[in-house]
VOPAGU-2260 file (C-alpha; in pm, 1 decimal, decimal comma):
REM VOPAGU-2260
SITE   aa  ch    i         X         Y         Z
SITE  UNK   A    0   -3879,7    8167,2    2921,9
SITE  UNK   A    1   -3732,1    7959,0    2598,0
SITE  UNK   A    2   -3747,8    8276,4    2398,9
SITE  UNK   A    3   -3587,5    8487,9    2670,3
SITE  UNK   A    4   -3307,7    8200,3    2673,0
SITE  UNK   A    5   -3303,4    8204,2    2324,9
SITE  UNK   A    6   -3243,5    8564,7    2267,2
SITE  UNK   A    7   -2936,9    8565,0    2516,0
SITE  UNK   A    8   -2784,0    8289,0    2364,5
SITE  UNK   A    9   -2828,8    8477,1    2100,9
SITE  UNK   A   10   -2672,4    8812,0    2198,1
SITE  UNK   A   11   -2358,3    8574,4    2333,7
SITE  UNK   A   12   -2332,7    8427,7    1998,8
SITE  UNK   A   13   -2345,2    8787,0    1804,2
SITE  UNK   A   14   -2077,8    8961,9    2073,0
SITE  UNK   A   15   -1871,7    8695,4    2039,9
SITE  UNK   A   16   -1851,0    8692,5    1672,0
SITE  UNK   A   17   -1776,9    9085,7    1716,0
SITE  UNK   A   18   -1460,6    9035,9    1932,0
SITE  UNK   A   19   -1332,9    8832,3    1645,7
SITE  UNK   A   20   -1394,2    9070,0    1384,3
SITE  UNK   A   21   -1260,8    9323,8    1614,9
SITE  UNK   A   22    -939,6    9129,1    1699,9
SITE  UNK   A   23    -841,1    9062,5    1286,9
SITE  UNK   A   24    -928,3    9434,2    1238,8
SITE  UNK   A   25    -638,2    9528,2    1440,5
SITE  UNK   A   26    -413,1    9270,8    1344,1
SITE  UNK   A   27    -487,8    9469,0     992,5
SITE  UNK   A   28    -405,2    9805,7    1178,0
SITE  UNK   A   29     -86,8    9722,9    1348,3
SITE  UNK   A   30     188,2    9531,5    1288,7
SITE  UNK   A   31     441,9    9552,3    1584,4
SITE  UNK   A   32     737,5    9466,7    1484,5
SITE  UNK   A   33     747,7    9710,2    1145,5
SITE  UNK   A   34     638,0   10005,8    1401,4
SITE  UNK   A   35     940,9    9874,0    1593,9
SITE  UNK   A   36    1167,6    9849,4    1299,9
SITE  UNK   A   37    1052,6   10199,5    1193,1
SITE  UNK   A   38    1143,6   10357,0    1542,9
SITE  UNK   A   39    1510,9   10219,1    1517,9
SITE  UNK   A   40    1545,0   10250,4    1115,0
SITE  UNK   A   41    1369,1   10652,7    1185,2
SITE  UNK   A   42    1674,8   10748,3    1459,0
SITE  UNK   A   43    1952,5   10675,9    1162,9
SITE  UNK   A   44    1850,4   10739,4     891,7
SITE  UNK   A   45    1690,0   11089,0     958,6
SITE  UNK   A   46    2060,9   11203,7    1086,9
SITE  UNK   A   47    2208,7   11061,2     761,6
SITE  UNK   A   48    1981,5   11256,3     544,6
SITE  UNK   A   49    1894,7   11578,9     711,2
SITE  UNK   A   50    2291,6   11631,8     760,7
SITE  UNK   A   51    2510,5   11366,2     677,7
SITE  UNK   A   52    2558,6   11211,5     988,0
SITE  UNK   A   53    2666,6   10853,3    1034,0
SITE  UNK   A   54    2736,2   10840,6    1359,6
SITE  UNK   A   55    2367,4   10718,9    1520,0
SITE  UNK   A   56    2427,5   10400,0    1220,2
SITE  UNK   A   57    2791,3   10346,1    1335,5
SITE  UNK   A   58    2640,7   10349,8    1718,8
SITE  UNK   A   59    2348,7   10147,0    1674,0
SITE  UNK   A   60    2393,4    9962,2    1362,0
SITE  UNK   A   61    2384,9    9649,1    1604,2
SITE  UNK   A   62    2076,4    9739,1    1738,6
SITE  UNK   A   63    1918,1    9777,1    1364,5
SITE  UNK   A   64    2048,8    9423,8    1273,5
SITE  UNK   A   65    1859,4    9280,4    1531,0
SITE  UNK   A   66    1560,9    9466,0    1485,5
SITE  UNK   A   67    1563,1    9343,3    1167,5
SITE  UNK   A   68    1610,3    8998,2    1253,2
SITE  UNK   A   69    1284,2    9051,4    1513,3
SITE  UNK   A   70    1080,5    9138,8    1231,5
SITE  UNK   A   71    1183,2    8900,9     963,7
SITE  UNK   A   72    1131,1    8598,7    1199,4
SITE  UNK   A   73     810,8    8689,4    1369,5
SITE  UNK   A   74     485,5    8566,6    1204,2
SITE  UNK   A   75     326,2    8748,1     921,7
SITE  UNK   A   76      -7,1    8942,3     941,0
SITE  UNK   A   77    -259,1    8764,3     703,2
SITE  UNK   A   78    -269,8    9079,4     473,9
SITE  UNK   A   79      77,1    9073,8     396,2
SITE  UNK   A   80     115,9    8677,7     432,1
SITE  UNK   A   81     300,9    8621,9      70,5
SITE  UNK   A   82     637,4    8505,7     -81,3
SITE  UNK   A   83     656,8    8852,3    -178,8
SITE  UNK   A   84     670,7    9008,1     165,1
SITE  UNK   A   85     915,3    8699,8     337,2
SITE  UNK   A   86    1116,0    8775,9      51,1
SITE  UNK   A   87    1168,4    9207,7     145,1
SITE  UNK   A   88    1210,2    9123,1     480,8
SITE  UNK   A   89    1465,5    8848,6     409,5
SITE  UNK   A   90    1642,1    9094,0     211,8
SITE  UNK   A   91    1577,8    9395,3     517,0
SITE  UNK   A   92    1785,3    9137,5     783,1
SITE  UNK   A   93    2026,9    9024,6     521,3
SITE  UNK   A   94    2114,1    9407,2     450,7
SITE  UNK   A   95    2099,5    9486,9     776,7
SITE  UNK   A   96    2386,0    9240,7     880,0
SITE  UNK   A   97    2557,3    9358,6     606,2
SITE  UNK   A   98    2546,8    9668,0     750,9
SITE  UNK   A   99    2592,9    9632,9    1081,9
SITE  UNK   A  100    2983,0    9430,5     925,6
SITE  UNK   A  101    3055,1    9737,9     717,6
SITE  UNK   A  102    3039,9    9952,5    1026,7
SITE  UNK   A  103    3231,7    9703,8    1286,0
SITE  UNK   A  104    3479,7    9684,1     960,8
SITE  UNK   A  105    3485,3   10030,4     964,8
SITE  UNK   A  106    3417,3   10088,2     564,9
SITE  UNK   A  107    3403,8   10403,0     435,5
SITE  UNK   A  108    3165,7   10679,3     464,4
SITE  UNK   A  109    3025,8   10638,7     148,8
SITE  UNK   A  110    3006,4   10280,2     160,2
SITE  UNK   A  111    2781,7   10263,0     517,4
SITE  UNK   A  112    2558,5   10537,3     373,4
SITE  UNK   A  113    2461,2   10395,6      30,1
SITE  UNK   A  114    2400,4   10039,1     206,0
SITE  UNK   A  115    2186,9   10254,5     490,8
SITE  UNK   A  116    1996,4   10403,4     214,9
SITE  UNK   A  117    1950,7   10066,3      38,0
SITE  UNK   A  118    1776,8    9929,4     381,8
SITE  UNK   A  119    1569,7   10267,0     440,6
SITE  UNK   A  120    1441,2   10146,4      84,4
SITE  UNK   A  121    1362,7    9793,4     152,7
SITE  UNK   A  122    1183,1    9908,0     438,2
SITE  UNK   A  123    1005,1   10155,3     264,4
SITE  UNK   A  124     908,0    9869,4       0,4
SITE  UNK   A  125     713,6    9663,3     302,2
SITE  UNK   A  126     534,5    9911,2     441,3
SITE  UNK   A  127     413,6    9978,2     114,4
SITE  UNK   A  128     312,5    9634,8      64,9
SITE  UNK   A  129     154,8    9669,0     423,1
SITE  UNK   A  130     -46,9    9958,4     349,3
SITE  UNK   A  131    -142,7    9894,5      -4,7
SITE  UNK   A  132    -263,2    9565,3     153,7
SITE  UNK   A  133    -515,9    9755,8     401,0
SITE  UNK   A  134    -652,6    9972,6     100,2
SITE  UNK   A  135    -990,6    9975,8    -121,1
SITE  UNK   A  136   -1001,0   10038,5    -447,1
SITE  UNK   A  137    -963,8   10391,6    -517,9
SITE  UNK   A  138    -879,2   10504,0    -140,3
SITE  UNK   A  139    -481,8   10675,8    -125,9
SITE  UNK   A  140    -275,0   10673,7     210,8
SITE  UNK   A  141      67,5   10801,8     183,3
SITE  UNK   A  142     333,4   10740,9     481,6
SITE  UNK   A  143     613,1   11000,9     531,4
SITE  UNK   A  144     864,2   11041,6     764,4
């Protein structure tokens, strides 16, 4: 009966340590807030390069701004837990703000699509980090979109 005790204690013990492992491996596979980010950032940018068109920025350039803001002040997965990632996505809100003002200011064309381009590139530059982070030594992933 001790041994019988014993070995469920010690099947407890072993599933238990398996939801753990299981629970860090998909904080490793997900990371909310960029996927959210990347569904608002996706729906203006694509319109600006596939044809030029700024008007889904100038309509929701708002709604990117506080995206932003979403991701930059939620906490960090441990993988991507460095200076070097609080500082991209300080730099993602900041020129996402600025954004957001050059459209309410109503700046030129030119202007809103170079600093929309800038942000699609600081983006870009953290989910790198995120999915360089998540890689073993000689493994490639590539993103597009």
């Amino acid at each position: 009966m001790k041994h019988l005790m014993f070995v469920a204690l010690l099947l407890v013990f072993a599933c238990s340590e398996k939801s753990k492992e299981t629970a860090e491996t998909e904080d490793d596979v997900e990371w909310k807030e960029m996927d959210e980010f990347h569904a608002v950032i996706a729906d203006v940018y694509h319109p600006l390069k596939d044809s030029s068109n700024l008007e889904p920025i100038k309509k929701e350039a708002g709604n990117v701004a506080a995206a932003a803001t979403k991701w930059a002040q939620a906490p960090l997965p441990e993988k991507v837990k460095n200076d070097e990632t609080k500082e991209l996505l300080a730099k993602l809100e900041d020129g996402s703000h600025d954004l957001a003002e050059a459209v309410r200011q109503g700046d030129t064309d030119a202007i809103i699509s170079a600093k929309l381009t800038i942000l699609h590139d600081t983006f870009h530059a953290i989910m790198e980090k995120w999915y360089d982070a998540g890689k073993e030594e000689g493994a490639e992933e590539h993103h597009d979109h």
